[in-house]
TORPA-4810 file (N, C-alpha, C, O; in nm, 3 decimals):
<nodes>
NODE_1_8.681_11.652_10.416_8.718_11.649_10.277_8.693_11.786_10.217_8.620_11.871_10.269_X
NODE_2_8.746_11.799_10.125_8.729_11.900_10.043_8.668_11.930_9.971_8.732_11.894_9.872_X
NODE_3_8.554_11.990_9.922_8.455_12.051_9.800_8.535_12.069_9.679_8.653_12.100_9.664_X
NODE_4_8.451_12.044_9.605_8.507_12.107_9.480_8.520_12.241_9.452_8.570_12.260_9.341_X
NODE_5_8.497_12.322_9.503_8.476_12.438_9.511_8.578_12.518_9.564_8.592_12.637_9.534_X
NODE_6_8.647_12.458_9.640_8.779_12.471_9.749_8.896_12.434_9.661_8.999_12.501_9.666_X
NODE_7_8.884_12.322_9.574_9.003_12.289_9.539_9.003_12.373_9.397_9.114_12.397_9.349_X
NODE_8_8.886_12.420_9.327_8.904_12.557_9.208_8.980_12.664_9.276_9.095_12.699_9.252_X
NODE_9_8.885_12.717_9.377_8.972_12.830_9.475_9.090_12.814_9.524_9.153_12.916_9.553_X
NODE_10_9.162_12.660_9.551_9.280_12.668_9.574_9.431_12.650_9.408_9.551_12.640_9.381_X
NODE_11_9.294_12.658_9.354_9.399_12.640_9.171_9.389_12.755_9.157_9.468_12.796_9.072_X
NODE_12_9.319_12.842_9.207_9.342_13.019_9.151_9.428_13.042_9.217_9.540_13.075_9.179_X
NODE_13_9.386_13.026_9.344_9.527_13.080_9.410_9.678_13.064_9.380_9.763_13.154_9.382_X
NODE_14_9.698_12.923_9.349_9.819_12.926_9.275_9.846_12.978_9.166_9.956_13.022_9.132_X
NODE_15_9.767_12.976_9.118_9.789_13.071_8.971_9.809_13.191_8.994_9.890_13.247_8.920_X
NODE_16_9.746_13.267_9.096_9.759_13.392_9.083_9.875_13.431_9.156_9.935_13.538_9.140_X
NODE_17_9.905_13.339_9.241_10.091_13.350_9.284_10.193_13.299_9.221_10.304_13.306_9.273_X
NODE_18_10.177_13.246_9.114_10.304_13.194_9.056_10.317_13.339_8.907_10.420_13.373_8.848_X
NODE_19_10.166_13.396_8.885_10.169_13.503_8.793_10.246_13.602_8.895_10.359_13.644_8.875_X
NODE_20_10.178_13.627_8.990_10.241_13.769_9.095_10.440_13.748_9.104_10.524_13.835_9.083_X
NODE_21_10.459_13.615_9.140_10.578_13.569_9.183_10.693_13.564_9.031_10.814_13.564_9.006_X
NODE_22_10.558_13.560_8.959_10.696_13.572_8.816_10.672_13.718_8.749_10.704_13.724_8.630_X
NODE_23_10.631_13.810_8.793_10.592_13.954_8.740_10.719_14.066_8.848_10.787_14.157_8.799_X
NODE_24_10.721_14.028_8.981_10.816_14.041_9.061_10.946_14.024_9.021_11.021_14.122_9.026_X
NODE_25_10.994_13.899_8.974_11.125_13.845_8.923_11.154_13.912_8.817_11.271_13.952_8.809_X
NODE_26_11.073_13.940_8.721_11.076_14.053_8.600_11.099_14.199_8.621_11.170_14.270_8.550_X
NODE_27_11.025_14.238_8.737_11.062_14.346_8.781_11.199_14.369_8.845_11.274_14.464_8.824_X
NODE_28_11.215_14.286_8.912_11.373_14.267_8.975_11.498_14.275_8.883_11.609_14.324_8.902_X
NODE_29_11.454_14.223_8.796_11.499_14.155_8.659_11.545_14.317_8.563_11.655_14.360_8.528_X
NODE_30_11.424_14.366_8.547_11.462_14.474_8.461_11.551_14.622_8.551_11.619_14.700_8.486_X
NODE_31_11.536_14.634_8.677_11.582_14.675_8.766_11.727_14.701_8.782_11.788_14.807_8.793_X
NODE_32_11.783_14.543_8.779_11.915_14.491_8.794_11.984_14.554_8.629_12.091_14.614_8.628_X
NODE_33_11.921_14.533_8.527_11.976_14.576_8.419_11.953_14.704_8.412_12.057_14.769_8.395_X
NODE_34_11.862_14.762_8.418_11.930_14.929_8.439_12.020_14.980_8.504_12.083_15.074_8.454_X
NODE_35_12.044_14.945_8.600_12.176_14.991_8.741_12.253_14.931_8.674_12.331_15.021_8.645_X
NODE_36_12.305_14.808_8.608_12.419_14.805_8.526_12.452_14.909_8.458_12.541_14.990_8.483_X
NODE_37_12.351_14.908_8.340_12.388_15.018_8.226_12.399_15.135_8.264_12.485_15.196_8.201_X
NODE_38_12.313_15.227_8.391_12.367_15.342_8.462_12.525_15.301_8.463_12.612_15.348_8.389_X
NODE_39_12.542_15.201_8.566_12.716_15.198_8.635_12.792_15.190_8.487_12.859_15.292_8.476_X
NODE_40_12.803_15.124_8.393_12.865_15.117_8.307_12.908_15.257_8.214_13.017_15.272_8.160_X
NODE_41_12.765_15.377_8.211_12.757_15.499_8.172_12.851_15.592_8.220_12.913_15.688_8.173_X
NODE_42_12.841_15.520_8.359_12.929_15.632_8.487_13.085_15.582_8.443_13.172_15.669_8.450_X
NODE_43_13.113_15.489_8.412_13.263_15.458_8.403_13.267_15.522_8.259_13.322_15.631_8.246_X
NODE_44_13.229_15.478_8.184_13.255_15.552_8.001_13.295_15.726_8.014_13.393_15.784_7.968_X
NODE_45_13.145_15.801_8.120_13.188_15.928_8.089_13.294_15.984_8.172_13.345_16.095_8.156_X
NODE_46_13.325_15.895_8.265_13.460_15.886_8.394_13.537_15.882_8.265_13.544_15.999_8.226_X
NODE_47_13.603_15.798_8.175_13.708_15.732_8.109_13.700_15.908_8.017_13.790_15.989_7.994_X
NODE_48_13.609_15.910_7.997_13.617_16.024_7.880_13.679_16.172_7.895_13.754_16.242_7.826_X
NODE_49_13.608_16.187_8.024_13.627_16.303_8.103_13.802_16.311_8.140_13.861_16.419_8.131_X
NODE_50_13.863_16.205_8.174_13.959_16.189_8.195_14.062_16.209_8.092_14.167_16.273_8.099_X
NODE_51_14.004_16.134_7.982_14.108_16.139_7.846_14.131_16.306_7.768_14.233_16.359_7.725_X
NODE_52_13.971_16.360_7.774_13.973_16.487_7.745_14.075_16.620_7.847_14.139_16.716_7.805_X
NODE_53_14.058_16.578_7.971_14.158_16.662_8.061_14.293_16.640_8.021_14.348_16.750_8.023_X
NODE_54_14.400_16.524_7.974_14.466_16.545_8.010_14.521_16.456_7.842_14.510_16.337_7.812_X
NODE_55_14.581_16.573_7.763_14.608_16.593_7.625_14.745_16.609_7.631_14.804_16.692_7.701_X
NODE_56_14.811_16.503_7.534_14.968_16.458_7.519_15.039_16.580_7.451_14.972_16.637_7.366_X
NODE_57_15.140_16.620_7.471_15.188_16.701_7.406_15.224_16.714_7.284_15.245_16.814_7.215_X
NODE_58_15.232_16.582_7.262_15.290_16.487_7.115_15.190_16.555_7.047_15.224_16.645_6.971_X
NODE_59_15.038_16.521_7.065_14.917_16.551_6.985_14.927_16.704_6.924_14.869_16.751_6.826_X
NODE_60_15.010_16.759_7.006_14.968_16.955_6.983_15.079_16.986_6.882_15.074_17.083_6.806_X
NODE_61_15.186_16.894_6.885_15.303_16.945_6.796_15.302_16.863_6.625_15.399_16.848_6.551_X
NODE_62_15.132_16.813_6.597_15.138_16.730_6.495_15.087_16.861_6.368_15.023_16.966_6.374_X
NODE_63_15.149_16.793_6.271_15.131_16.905_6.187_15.115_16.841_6.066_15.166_16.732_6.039_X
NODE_64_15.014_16.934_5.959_14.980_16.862_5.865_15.101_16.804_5.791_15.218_16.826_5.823_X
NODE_65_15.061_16.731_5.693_15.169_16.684_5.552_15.172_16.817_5.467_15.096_16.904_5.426_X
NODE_66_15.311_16.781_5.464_15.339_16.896_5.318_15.337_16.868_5.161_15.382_16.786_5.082_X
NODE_67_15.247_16.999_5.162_15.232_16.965_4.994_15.390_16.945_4.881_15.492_17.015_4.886_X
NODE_68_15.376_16.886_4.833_15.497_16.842_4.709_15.476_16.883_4.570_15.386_16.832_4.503_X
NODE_69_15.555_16.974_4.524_15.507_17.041_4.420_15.532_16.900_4.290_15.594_16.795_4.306_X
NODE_70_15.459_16.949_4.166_15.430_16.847_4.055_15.353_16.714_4.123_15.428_16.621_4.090_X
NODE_71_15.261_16.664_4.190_15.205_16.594_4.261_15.077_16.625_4.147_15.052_16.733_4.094_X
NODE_72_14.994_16.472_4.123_14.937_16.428_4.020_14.775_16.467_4.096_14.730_16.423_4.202_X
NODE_73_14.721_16.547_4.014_14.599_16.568_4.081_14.467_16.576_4.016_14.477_16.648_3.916_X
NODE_74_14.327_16.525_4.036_14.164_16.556_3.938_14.227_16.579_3.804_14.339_16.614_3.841_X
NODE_75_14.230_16.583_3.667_14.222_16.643_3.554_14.070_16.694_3.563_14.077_16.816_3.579_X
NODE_76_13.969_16.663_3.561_13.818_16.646_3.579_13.761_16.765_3.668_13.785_16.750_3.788_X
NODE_77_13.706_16.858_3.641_13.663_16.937_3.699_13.563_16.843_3.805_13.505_16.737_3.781_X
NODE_78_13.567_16.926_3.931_13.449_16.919_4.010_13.273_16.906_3.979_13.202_16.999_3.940_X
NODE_79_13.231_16.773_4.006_13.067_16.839_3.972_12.944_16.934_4.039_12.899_16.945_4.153_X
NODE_80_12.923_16.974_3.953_12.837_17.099_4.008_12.759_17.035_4.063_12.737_16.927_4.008_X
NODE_81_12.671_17.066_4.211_12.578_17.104_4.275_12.449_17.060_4.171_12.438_17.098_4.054_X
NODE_82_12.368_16.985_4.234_12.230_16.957_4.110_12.135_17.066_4.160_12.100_17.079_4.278_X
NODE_83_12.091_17.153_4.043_11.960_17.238_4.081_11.856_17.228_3.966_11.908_17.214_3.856_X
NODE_84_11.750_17.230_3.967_11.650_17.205_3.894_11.623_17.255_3.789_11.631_17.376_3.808_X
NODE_85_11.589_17.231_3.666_11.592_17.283_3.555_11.422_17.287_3.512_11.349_17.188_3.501_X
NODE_86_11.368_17.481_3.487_11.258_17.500_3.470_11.270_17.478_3.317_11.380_17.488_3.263_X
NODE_87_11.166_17.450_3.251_11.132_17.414_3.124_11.083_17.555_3.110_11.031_17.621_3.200_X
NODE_88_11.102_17.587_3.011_11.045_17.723_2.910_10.886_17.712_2.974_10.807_17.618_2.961_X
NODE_89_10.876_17.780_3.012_10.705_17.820_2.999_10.713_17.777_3.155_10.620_17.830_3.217_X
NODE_90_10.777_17.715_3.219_10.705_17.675_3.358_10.735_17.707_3.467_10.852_17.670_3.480_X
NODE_91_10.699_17.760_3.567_10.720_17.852_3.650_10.783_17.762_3.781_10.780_17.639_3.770_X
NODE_92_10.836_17.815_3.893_10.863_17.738_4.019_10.748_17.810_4.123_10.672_17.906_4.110_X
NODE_93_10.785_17.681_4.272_10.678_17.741_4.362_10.531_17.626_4.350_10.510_17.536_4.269_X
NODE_94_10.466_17.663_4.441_10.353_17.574_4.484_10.282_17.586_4.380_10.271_17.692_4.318_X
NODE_95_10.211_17.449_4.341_10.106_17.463_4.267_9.953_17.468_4.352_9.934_17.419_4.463_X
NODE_96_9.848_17.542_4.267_9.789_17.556_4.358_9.678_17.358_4.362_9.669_17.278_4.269_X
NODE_97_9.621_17.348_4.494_9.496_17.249_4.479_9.347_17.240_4.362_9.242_17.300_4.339_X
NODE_98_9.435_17.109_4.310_9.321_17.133_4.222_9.248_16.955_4.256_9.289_16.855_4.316_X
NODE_99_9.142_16.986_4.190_9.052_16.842_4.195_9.131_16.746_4.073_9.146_16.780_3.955_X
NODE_100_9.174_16.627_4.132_9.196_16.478_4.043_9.153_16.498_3.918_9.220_16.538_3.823_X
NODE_101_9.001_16.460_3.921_8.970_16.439_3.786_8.915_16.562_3.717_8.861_16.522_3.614_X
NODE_102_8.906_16.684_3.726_8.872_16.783_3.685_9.013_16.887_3.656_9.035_16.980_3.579_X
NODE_103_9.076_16.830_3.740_9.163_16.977_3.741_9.114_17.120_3.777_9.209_17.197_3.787_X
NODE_104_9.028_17.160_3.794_8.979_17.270_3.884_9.076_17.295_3.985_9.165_17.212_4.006_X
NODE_105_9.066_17.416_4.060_9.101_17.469_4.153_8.980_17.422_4.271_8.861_17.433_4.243_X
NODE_106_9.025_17.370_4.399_8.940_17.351_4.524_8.901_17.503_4.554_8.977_17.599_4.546_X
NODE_107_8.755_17.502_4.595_8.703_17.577_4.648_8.714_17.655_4.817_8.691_17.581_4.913_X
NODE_108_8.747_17.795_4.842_8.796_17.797_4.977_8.707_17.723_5.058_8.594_17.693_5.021_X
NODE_109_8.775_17.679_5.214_8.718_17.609_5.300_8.598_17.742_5.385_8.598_17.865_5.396_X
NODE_110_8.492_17.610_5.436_8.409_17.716_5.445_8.438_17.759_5.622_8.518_17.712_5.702_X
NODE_111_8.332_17.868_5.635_8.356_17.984_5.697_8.389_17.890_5.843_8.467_17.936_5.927_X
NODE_112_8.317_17.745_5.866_8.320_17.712_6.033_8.437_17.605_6.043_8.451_17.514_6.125_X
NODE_113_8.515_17.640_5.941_8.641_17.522_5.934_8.729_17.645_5.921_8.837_17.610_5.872_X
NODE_114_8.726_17.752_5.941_8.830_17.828_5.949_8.842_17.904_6.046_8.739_17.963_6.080_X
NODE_115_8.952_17.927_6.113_8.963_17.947_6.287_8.929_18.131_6.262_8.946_18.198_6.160_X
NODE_116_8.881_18.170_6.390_8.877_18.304_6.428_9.024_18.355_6.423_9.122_18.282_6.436_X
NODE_117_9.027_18.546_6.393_9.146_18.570_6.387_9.201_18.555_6.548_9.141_18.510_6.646_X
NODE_118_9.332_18.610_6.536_9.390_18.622_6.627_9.378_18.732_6.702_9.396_18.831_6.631_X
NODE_119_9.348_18.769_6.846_9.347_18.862_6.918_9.507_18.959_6.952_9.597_18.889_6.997_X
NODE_120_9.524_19.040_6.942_9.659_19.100_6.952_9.677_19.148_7.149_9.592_19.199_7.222_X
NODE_121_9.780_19.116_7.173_9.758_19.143_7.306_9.827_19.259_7.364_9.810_19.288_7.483_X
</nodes>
């Protein structure tokens, strides 16, 4: 007969092959769908490559529409471009750091928070 002990050890074991056996199938799984989408890639830039080589003649002899004089067009000027409008007194450009509730200017960072210069080579 069998221990109890034997038949835990034989419930891991299945477990740990039906996890292994379905981690495999997933792998297989995601495998199979990449090599599609490769093969499918390979035919698109096949189709493309193809269409680009070989240009109808029809296409080269197309020519715009012609303009028709007295043809009804904007009354409305074009709108300008938006650019920012400084208020009298106020300057553009960075403001400098100041503290929230003080408004102060931050104090420079000190000397071991600021990197060594640069060596010139």
């Amino acid at each position: 007969m069998h221990s109890v002990d034997e038949h835990k050890d034989q419930t891991a074991d299945r477990r740990e092959r039906r996890i292994g056996t379905a981690l495999l199938v997933l792998g297989l799984l995601v495998a199979g769908g990449a090599l599609v989408k490769i093969q499918k890639e390979d035919a698109y830039r096949e189709h493309v490559a193809q269409a680009q080589t070989t240009v109808p003649s029809t296409q080269n002899s197309v020519k715009p529409a012609e303009a028709e004089p007295g043809g009804t067009r904007p009354t409305t000027p074009a709108p300008q471009p938006a650019t920012p409008q400084a208020k009298p007194g106020e300057t553009t450009g960075a403001v400098p750091s100041t503290t929230p509730s003080t408004g102060t200017p931050l104090p420079p960072a000190p000397a071991e928070k600021v990197a060594p210069p640069l060596e010139r080579k």
